[in-house]
C-alpha positions in Angstrom: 5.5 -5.5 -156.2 3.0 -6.5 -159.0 0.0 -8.7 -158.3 -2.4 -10.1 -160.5 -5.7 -8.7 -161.3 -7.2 -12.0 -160.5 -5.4 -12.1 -157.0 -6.3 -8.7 -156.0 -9.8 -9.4 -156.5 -9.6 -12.7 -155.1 -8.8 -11.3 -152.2 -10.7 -8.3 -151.9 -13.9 -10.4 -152.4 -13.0 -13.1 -149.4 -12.8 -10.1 -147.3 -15.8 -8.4 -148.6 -17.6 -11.4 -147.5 -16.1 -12.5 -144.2 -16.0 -8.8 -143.2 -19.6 -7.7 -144.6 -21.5 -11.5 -144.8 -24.0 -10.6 -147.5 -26.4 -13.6 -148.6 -25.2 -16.4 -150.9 -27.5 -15.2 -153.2 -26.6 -11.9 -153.5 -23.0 -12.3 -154.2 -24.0 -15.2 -156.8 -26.4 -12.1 -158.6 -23.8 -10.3 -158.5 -21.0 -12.3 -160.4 -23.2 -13.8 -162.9 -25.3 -10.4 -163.8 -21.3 -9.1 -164.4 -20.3 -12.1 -166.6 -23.2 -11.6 -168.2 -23.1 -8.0 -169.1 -19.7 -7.5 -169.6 -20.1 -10.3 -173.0 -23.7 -8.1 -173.9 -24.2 -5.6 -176.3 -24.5 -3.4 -173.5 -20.9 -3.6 -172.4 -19.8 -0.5 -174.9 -22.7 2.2 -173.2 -21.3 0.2 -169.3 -17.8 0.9 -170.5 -18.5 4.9 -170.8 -19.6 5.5 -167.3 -17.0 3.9 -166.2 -14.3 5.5 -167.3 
């Protein structure tokens, strides 16, 4: 069975929050600070510790 990535994380982060109920803000840091570096100049240096 395949499932898109978009799916998956879907639902991965509606149970991250139901299960773990961090703070509005927190999760809002969160996905905006990661839209916002993975279009930076610092996504390249990001991508190497990654993999």
């Amino acid at each position: 069975m395949q499932v898109p990535l978009w799916f998956a994380l879907l639902v991965v982060g509606y149970l991250g929050v139901k299960l773990i109920r961090p703070p509005a803000w927190l999760v809002a840091v969160l996905l905006l600070g990661g839209f916002l570096l993975a279009d930076s100049v610092l996504a390249p240096a990001i991508n190497t510790f990654v993999k």
